[in-house]
Structure formats: structure tokens, C-alpha cells
KOLPAMI-118946 format. One record per residue (C-alpha): residue in one letter; x, y, z; residue number from 1. Coordinates in steps of 0.02 Angstrom, whole numbers, plus 50000, padded with zeros to 5 digits. Example, Ala and Ser with C-alpha at 12.3 -4.5 7.8 and 13.67 -1.06 7.14 Angstrom:
BEGIN
NODE rest     u     v     w  nr
NODE    a 50615 49775 50390   1
NODE    s 50684 49947 50357   2
end
This chain:
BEGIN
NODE rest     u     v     w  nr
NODE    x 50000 50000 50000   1
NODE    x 50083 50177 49941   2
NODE    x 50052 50333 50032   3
NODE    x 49909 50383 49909   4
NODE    x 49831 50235 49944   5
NODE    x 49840 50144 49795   6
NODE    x 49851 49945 49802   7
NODE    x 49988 49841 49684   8
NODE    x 49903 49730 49599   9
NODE    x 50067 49666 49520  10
NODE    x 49974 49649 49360  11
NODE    x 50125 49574 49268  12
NODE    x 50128 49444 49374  13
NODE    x 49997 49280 49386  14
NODE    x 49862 49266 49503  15
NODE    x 49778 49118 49553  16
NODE    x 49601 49230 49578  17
NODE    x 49636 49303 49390  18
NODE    x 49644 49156 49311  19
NODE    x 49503 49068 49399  20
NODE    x 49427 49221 49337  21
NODE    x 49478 49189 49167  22
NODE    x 49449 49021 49175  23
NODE    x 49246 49062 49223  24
NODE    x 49252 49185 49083  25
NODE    x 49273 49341 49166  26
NODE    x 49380 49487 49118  27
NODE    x 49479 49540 49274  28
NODE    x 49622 49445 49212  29
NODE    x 49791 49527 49105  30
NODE    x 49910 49433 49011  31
NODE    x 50020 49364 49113  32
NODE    x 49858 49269 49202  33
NODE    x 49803 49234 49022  34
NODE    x 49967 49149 49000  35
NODE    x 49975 49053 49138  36
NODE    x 49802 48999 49103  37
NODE    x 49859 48937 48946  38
NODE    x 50003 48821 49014  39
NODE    x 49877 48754 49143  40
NODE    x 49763 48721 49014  41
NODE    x 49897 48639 48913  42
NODE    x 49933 48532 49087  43
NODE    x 49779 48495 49125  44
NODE    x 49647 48540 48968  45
NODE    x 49494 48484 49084  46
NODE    x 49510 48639 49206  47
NODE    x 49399 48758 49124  48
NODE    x 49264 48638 49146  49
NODE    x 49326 48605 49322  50
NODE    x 49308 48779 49378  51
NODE    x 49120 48786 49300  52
NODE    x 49072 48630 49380  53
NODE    x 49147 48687 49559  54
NODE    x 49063 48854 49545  55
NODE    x 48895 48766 49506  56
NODE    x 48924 48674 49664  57
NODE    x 48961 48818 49746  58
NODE    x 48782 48894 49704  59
NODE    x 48672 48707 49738  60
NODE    x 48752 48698 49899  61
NODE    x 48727 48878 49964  62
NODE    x 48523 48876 49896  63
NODE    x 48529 48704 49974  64
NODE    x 48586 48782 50143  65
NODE    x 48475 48930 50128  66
NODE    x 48330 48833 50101  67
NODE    x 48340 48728 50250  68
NODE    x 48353 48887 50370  69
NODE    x 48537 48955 50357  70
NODE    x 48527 49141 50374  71
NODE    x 48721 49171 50400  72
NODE    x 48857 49140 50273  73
NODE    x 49063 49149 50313  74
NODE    x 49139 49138 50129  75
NODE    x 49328 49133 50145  76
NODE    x 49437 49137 50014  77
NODE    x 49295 49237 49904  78
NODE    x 49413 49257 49752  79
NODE    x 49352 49383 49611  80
NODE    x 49149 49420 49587  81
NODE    x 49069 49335 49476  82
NODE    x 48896 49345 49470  83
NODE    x 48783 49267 49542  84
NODE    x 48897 49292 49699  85
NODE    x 48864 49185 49851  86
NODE    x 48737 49312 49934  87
NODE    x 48635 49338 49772  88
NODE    x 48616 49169 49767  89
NODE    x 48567 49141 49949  90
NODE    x 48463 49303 49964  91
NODE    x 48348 49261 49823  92
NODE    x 48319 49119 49949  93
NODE    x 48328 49211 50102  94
NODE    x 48333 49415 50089  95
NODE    x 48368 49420 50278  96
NODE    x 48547 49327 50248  97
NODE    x 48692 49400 50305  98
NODE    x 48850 49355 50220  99
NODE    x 49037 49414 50256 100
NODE    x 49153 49373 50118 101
NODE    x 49331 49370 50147 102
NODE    x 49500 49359 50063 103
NODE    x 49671 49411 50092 104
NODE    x 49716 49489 49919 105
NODE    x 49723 49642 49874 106
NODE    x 49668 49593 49720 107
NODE    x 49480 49555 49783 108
NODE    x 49483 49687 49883 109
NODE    x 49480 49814 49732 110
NODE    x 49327 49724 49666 111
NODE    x 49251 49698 49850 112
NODE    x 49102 49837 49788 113
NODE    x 49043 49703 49690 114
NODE    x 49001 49590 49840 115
NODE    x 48930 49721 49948 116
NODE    x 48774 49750 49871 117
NODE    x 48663 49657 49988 118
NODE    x 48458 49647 49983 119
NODE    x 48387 49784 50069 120
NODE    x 48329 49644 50209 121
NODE    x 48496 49569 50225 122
NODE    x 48684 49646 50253 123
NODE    x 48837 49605 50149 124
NODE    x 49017 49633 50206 125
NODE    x 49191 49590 50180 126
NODE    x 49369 49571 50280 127
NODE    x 49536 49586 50220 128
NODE    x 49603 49394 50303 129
NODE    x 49700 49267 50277 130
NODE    x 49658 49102 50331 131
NODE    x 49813 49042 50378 132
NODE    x 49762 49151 50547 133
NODE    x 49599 49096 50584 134
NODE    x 49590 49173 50767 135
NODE    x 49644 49356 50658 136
NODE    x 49511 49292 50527 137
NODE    x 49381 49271 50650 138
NODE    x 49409 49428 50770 139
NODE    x 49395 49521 50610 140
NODE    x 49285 49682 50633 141
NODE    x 49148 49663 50492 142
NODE    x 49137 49480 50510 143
NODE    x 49083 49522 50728 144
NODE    x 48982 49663 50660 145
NODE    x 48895 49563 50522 146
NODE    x 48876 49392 50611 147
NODE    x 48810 49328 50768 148
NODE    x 48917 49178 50825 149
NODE    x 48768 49132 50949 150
NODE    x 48674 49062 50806 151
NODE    x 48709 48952 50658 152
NODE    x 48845 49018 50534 153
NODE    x 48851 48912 50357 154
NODE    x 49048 48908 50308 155
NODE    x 49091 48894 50145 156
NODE    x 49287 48860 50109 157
NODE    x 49254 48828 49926 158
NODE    x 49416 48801 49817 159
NODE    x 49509 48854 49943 160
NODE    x 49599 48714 50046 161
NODE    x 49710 48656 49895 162
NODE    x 49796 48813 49904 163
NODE    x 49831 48793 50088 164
NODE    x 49990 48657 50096 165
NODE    x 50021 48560 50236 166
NODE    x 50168 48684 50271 167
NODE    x 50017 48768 50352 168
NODE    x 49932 48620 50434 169
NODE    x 49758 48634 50331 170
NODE    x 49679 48522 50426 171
NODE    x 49724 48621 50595 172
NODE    x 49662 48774 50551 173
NODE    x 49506 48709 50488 174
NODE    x 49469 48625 50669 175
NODE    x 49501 48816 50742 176
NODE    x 49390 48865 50625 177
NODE    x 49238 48757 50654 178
NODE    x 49268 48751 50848 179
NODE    x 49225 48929 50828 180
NODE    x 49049 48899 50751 181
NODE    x 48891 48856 50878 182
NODE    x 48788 48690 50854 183
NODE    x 48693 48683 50696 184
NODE    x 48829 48775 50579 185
NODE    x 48878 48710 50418 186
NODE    x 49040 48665 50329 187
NODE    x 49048 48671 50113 188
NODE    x 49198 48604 50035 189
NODE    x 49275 48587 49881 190
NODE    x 49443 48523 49855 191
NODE    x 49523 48443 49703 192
NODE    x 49577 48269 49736 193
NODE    x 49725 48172 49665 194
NODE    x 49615 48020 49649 195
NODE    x 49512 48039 49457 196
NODE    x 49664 48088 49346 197
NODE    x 49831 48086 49476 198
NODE    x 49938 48122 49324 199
NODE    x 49861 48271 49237 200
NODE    x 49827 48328 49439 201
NODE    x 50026 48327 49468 202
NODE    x 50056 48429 49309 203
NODE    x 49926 48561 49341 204
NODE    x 50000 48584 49542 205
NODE    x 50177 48592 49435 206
NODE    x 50131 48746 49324 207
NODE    x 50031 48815 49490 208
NODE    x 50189 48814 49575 209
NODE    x 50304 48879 49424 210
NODE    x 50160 49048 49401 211
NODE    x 50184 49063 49595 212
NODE    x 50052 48992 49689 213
NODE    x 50095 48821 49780 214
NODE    x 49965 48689 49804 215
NODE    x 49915 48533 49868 216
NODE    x 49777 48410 49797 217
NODE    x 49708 48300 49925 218
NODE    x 49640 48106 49904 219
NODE    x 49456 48067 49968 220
NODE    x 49531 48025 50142 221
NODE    x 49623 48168 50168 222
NODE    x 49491 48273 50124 223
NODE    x 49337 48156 50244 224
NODE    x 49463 48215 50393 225
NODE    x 49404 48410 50354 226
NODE    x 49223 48358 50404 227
NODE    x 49295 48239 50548 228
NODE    x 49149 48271 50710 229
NODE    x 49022 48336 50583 230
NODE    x 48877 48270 50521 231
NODE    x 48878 48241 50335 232
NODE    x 48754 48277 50231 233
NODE    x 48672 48181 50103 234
NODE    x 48751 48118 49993 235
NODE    x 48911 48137 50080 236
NODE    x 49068 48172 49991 237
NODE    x 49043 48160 49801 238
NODE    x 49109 48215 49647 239
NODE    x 49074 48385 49638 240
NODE    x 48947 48371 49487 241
NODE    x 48854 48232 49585 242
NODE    x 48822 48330 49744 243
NODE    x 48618 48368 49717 244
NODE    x 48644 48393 49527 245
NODE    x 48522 48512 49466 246
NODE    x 48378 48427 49353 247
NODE    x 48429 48536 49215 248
NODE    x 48613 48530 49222 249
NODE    x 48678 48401 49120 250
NODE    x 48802 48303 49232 251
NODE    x 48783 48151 49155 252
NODE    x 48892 48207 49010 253
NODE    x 49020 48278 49153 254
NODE    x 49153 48135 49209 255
NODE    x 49239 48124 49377 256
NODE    x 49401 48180 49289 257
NODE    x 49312 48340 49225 258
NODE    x 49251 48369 49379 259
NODE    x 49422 48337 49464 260
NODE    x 49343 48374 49636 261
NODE    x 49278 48310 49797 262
NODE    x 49140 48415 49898 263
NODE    x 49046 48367 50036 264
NODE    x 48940 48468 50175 265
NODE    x 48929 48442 50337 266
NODE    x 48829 48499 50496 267
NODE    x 48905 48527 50671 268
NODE    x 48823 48423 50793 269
end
């Protein structure tokens, strides 16, 4: 941050968010995401689907959530809008929701606007965190002003975990997290796996790591022990296409390699 203010958004460098953005179809990304795009592509040509089918997910699970009386969503590792956002999705559910989004990049944060226009009934925030301190996450002003932590919370750590490496301890900080949520919150993953196409997986963490963002895909197991003293929900963990597939989505043309993810939700006892 300069003294006017301004944020680097090191656009000649890659970012992860950009080119999930450009991999959705969006156009906050600049060449140097575009190119890295490319040589995951070239790694692993099945991503752009993957990122479609994981952000499909992303919307079943949260109108699944809102539907069966969630009123408070905790979004972390938002990444760049793209609409529908998480609260448009659960708002035209629930107009009451409150949702805090947060991310620790700079880059998000100069397109935060986007995710604060909330329903009139409900509230929309965001933090600047980073989930590698989830006691700093969670003592975060907007997310204490926005939520109440005496009443169900609906976490959503959606593409998220396979960018935390267990240099970090993933599976720590996601216990701090959850033993921070009351009875009757709600856990949303989505993680790629290692498990539906191991070698095209190893080549896509390989050009991750050479644009500058290390990563970690996870098998089935490793990814059940996020959930571990939670309730899953039906149908457990899943391909991500096959979790409550939408009548009119056509997952039966999408194939576990495609998909290249496992998701699962869970309820806190």
C-alpha cells in the first residue's frame, strides 16, 4: 500500500484469483494470468470445465443451505465476483441473509464493491484475512459486526483448501475454525483430489507452482478428515457434479476427471 493509497496489483505477474477468473470467463484477468492459464490448460485441458462445475456446486450447495434455514454465510477465500455471487444466490432464497466474504488479496479487495450490494433485508460485508490466521480471521471487525456467532453460521471454504499446503497444517486450522461455530453451523467444501486423473493433477499443481502459487491436491481420505465430528450431509462426499445435481444441468455428460473434485457438507452436531 503507497502513501496515496493505491494497492499493487502486480498485474504482470499471475494470480491464482485472475485466472480462475479467466477460467469462468470473466475479464479481470491481464496477460500474464492469460498465460499462465494457457500452460495450465495445456497441463491439464479439463480445468475450464473444472472451475464451471465447482462454481455450480458452489451455488446448489449455498440455495441448498438457505433453504433449509441458514441465514448466516462465512465465505473465505471469496476470490474475484462473479455473478451470481454467494449472497445473490442465497438472498433470492433468504433476503434476511447476512454474508461476510473474505479474502486476503488485494486483488479482491479492489473488486470487494461488487460483493457488497446486499438485499435491502439482509447485510453484505467483507474482511481483508487470511486464513492461515483463523483466530485474526475470526476477530475480524465486519465479520463480529455482520455475524452473530450465537446462532448458526454456514461456512463455505470453497476452492480454497488446495491452496493451503500442509506447510500450514490445513487440517488444523480448519478444526480452529469450526470450533468457533455454535451447534447447527455448516461446513461446504470443495477440494480437488489426486484420485480421478493423479497424472494430469501433478502437472497442473507443477505449472501452479512455476506461476507462483503452491498447492496441494488432496485424496478422498484426506479430504473426509476436514468434516471429521460433523455430520455429513446427504450424499456425503461426492464428485462435485454429483452433489444434488440440478435437474437441468447436464452432469451426466460431466466425468469424475472433468470434475476433478471432491465436495461434501457437513453439519456441526
Amino acid at each position: 500500500m503507497g502513501d496515496n493509497g493505491a494497492v499493487d496489483l502486480e498485474l504482470d505477474r499471475a494470480h491464482s484469483a485472475r485466472m480462475y477468473d479467466y477460467y469462468l470467463g470473466g475479464t479481470t484477468n491481464f496477460p500474464a494470468d492469460r498465460e499462465a492459464a494457457a500452460r495450465a490448460i495445456s497441463a491439464f485441458p479439463s480445468i475450464l470445465s473444472t472451475a464451471r462445475i465447482n462454481r455450480r456446486f458452489m451455488h446448489r450447495s449455498v440455495r441448498f443451505l438457505a433453504r433449509r434455514g441458514m441465514r448466516q454465510f462465512l465465505d473465505i477465500g471469496t476470490g474475484i465476483p462473479t455473478s451470481p455471487n454467494l449472497h445473490e444466490v442465497a438472498q433470492r432464497e433468504v433476503p434476511e441473509a447476512h454474508i461476510v466474504y473474505t479474502d486476503n488479496d488485494p486483488i479482491v479487495l479492489a473488486h470487494a464493491r461488487a460483493l457488497l450490494h446486499s438485499h435491502p433485508a439482509g447485510r453484505t460485508a467483507y474482511a481483508e484475512a487470511d486464513v492461515t490466521d483463523p483466530e485474526g480471521l475470526l476477530a475480524a471487525e465486519e465479520i463480529r459486526a455482520t455475524l452473530d456467532f450465537t446462532r448458526p453460521i454456514a461456512l463455505s471454504l470453497n476452492a480454497l483448501l488446495h491452496f493451503v499446503t500442509d506447510e500450514h497444517d490445513a487440517h488444523d486450522i480448519v478444526e480452529r475454525l469450526k470450533s468457533a461455530l455454535p451447534s447447527g453451523s455448516t461446513l461446504a467444501i470443495a477440494h480437488v483430489t489426486t484420485e480421478f486423473d493423479p497424472e494430469g493433477i501433478a502437472r497442473l499443481t507443477t505449472a501452479y507452482r512455476a506461476a507462483g502459487t503452491p498447492g496441494q491436491a488432496r485424496t478422498r481420505e484426506e479430504i473426509a478428515r476436514f468434516f471429521a465430528g460433523w455430520q455429513l450431509l446427504d450424499p456425503g462426499i461426492t464428485p462435485s457434479h454429483e452433489w444434488h445435481p440440478d435437474p437441468d444441468e447436464r452432469s451426466g455428460n460431466v466425468t469424475n476427471k472433468e470434475a476433478a473434485c471432491y465436495v461434501g457438507v457437513a453439519r456441526k452436531p
